[in-house]
C-alpha positions in Angstrom: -65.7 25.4 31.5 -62.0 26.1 32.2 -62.2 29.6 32.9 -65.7 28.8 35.0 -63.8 26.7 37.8 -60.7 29.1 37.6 -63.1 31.7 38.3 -64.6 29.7 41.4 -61.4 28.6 42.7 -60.1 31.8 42.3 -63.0 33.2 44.6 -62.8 32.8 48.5 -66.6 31.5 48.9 -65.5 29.1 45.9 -62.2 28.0 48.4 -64.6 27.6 51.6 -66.9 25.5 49.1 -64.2 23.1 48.0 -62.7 22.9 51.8 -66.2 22.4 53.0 -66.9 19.4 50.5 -63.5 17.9 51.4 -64.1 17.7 55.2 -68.0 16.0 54.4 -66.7 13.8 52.3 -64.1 12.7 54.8 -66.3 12.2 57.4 -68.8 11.1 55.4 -66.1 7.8 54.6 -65.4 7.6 58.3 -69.2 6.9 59.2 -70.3 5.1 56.4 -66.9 2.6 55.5 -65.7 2.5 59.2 -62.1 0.4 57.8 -61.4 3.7 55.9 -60.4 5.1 59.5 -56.9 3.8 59.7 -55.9 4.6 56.0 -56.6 8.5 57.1 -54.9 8.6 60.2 -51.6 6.6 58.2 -51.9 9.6 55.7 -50.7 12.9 57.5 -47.4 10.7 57.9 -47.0 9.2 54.6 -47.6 12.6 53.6 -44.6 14.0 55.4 -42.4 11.6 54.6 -43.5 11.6 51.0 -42.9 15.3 50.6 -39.4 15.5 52.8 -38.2 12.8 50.3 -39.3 14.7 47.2 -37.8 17.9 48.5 -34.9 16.1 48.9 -34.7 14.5 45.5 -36.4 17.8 43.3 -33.7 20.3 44.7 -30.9 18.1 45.5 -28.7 18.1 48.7 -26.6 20.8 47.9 -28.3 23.5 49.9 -28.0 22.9 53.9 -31.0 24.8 54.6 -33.0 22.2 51.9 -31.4 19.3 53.6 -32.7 20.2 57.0 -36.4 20.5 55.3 -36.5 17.5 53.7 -34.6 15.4 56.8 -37.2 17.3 59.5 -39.9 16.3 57.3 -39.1 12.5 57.2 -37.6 12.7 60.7 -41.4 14.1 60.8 -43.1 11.4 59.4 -41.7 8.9 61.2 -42.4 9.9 64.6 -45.7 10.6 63.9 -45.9 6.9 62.8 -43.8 5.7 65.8 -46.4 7.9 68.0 -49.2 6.1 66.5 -47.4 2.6 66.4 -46.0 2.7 69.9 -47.2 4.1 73.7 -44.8 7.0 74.7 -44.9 9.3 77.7 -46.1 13.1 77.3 -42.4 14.2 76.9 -41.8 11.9 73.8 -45.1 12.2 72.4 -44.7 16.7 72.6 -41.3 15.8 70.7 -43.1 13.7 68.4 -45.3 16.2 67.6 -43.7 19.0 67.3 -40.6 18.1 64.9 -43.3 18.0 61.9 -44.1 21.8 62.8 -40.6 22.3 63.0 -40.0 20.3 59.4 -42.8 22.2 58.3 -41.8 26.0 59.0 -38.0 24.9 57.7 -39.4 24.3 54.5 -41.3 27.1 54.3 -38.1 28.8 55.4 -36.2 27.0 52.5 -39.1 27.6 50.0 -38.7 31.6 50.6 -35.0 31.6 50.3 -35.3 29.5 47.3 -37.7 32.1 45.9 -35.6 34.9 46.6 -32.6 32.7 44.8 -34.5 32.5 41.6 -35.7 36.4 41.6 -31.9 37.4 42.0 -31.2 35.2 39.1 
């Protein structure tokens, strides 16, 4: 059974199937359980702030580049939350938006050098 579903993960249809089946089921909760609706809009920035803290706390603060990550993340998560919380012209809302997509491609940025770290090691 194992190697069945690594076999079907490991397969692009298999990918689309299980990406597929996430987004119907997700709609599926919006339309049918209408109070469901808030909890997934509050989750993209839990999410972030969840995962800036963690980077944070899994590779400690001794690397600047994984201290920006983790502080652009939660910085992240929070204006998404103030965005959805408060009314804010177009020039706070872009800003709001966009330092998750910053957060994002700095820990992707960290990730690789972190990589390359552990290779020359």
């Amino acid at each position: 059974m194992v190697e069945y579903v690594r076999r079907f993960t490991n397969h692009l249809l298999g990918r689309l199937v299980i990406i597929l089946t996430g987004v119907v089921a997700v709609y599926w909760g919006v339309i049918q359980y209408p109070p469901i609706r808030p909890v997934i809009e509050w989750t993209f920035p839990v999410i972030l702030f969840l995962w800036g803290g963690s980077r944070l706390y899994i590779y400690g603060i001794h690397k600047p580049l994984t201290v920006i990550a983790g502080c652009l993340l939660m910085a992240g998560g929070l204006s998404l939350a103030l965005f959805q919380l408060l009314p804010m012209s177009e020039m706070a809302g872009t800003a709001a938006n966009l330092i998750p997509f910053s957060g994002i491609l700095a820990e992707i940025y960290a990730d690789h050098y972190r990589k390359q770290a552990e290779q020359a090691e």
